[in-house]
N, C-alpha and C positions, 0 to 999 in steps of 0.2 A: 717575653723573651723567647727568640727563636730558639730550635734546639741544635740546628750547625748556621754557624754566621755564611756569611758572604766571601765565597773564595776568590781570589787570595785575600787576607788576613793583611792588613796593614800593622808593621811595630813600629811606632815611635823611637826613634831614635834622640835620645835627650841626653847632653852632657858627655856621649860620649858610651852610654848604657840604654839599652834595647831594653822596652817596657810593653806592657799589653792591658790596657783598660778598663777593655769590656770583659763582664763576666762571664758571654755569651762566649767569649772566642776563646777565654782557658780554659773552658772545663771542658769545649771540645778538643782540641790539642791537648790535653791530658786523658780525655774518654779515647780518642782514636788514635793520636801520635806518637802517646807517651813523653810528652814533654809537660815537665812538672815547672818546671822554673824555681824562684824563689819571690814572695810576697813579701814587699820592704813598705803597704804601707801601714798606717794608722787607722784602728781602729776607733770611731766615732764615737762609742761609747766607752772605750777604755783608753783615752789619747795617752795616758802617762805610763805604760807598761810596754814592754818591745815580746814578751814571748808569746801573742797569740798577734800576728799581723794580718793587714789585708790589701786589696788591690792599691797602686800598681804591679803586676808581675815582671819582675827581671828576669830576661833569658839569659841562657852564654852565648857569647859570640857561636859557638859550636852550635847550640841548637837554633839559632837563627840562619847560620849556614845552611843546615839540613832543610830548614823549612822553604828556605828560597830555591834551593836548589829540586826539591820538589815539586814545585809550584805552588804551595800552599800556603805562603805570605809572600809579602815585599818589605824591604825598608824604607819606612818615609821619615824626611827631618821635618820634625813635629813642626821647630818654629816655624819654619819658610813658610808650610800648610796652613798654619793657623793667619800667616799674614798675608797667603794670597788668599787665603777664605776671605778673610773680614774685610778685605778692600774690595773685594769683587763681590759681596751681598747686596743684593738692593734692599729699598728699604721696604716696600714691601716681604720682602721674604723675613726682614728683621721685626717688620710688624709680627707677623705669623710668628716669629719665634717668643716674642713676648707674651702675643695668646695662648701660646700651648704652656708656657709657665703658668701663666693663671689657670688655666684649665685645669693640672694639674696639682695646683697648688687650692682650687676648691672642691677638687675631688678629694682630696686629702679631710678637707673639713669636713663634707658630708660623710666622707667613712668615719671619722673621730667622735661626730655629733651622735651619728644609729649608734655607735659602738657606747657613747654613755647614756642613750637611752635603753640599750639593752639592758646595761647593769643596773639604774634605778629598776627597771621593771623588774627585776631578778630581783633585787633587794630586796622590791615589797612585800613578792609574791611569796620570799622566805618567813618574812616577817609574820604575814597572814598565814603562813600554812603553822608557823611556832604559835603563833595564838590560838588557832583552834585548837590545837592539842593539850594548850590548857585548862582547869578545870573548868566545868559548868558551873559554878557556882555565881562567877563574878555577871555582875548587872550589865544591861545592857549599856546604861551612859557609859560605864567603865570602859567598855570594850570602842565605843565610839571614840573615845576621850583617846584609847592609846590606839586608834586608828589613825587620828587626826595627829600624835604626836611621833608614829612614826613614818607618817610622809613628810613631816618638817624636819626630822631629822634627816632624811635622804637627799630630802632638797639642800642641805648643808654642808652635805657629804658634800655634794657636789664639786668638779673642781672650780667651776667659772658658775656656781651659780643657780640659783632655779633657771629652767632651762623651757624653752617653749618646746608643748606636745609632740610628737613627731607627724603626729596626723596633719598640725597647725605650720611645720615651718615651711617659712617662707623665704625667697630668693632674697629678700633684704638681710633676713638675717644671716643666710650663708654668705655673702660678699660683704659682710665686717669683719667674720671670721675665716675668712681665707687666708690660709697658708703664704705665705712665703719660699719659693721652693729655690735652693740654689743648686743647678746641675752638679753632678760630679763629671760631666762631660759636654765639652761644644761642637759635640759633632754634627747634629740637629741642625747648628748655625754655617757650618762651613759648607761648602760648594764640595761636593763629593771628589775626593781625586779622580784625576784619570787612571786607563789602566799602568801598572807597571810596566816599562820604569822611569815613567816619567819624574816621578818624585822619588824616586831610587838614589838613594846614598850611593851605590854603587853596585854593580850589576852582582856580583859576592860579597857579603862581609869579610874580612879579614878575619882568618884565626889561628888558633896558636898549630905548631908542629904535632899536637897530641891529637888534632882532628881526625884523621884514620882511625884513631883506635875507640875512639865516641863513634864513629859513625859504625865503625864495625860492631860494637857494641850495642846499638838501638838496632842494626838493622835481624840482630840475635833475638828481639822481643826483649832486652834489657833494659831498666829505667835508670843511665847516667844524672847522677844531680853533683852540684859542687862538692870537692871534698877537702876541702881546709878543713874542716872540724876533725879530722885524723890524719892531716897533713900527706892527704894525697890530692892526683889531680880529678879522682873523679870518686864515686859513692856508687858501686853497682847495687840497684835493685831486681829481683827477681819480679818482682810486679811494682803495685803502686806504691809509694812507700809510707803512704797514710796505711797499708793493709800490713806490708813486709815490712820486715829489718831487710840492712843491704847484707848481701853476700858476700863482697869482695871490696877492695879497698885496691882502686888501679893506680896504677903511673905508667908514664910512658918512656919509655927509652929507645937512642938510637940503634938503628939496626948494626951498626959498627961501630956502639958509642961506649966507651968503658964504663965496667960497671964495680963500682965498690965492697967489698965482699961485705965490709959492716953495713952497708946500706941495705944489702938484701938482708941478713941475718935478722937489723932494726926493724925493718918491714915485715917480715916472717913473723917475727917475734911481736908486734904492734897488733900484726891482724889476727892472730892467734887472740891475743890478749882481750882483743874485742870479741871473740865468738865470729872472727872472719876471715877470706883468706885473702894475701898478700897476690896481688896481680899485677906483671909487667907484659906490656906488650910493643909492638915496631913494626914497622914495613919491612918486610923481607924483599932486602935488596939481591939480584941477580948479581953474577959479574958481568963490569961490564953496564952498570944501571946504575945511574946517581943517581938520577931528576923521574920519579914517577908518576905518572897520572894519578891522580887523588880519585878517580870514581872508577880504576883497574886494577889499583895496588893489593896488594894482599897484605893482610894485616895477622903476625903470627902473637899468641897469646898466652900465659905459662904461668901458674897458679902455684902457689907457695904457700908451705905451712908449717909453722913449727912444731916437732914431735920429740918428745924426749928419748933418748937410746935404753 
């Protein structure tokens, strides 16, 4: 696994939700960009539980903005990709793709194989070091007899079996026990995209009216994640939020857009309640300025707390 992928960063666009695959490409986006996402998928050894998830990652529309607008990903619609991949593979290259599954799929066996000959040999050598430590007294048949009965019992342990030496095996036996590998990804198979934007959804993603104030907020070193879970639009973190709790609890509002006295009071009163503080922010419109540039506007911001008198 590289430790920064290949720039730009392709995201799938599926369904209508921007997702990220590889391992390789969020932990860097989250090590350098500060972009956390959210992980919607399943995990393989726990399929029936939703509170520990893992790859794919869903971005917001807003930190896919940022990223493009960067230069540090593109959007691609996954399907189109995967169907001009697989029509335009030859077949040699889909031979090749089936070699590197076995390949990896008896790499797999050879590691499983050394890994339970490790542990017979460990078992034994417990075994034998517990028996010397018992008394002198017992005969030597005796000590033959529970020599021979505890390599039959290891052999039982076993999970598949007495198992041939390791000095002894041989290529016939690791190609009955080859693995089976099914990719978590066909990227290997598809014909590499070109560069952006040829498979570009389109040259910006769409996003909502509150993108000013994400972006003025990441460009502060702040870590924005979704914030429906206290019914705001975003979740400010002061760093990563595997390490912090968030600080603020944002929403956006117009620069000339009325604002409800109970709404801010609610908010006040909500972020407090949390141990956070209530944050509204907007584009500070001039007079005379409707329509602003999004990467010259200025973005004013105003932090709220509730205090008793």
């Amino acid at each position: 696994m590289d430790a920064n992928p290949d720039l730009p960063i392709p995201v799938s666009l599926i369904a209508g939700r921007y997702l990220l695959f590889a391992v390789d490409a969020v932990t860097y986006l989250r090590r350098e960009h500060h972009i956390c996402g959210v992980t919607i998928g399943t995990l393989p050894q726990a399929p029936q539980q939703n509170v520990f998830l893992g790859l794919p990652l869903e971005l917001m529309p807003e930190e896919v903005r940022l990223l493009v607008e960067k230069g540090l990903a593109y959007v691609i619609d996954d399907a189109m990709a995967h169907q001009h991949g697989l029509a335009n593979a030859s077949a040699r290259k889909r031979v090749h793709y089936v070699k590197h599954l076995r390949d990896k799929g008896r790499q797999a066996a050879i590691s499983q194989t050394g890994a339970k000959e490790h542990s017979r040999a460990l078992a034994l050598s417990k075994a034998r070091s517990k028996a010397l430590k018992a008394p002198t007294i017992r005969a030597a048949s005796h000590d033959e007899s529970e020599d021979t009965n505890l390599t039959d019992t290891a052999e039982q342990d076993s999970l598949f079996g007495p198992s041939t030496p390791s000095g002894l095996a041989s290529s016939d036996s690791l190609s009955i026990t080859t693995f089976g590998v099914t990719p978590a990804s066909s990227a290997s198979l598809l014909t590499p995209p070109p560069p952006p934007p040829a498979y570009a959804e389109a040259s910006l993603p769409a996003v909502p009216e509150s993108y000013p104030m994400f972006k003025h907020l990441h460009s502060n070193g702040y870590f924005p994640s979704p914030g429906l879970r206290f019914g705001c639009q975003y979740m400010v973190y002061p760093g990563d939020p595997l390490r912090f709790h968030s600080h603020f609890l944002a929403s956006y509002v117009g620069w000339h857009q009325e604002l409800d006295l109970m709404d801010l009071v609610g908010g006040g009163r909500l972020g407090t309640g949390v141990k956070k503080g209530y944050l509204i922010g907007g584009v500070e419109k001039k007079k005379n300025q409707d329509n602003a540039d999004m990467g010259t506007e200025r973005v004013r911001t105003f932090s709220i707390e509730w205090a008793s008198m």
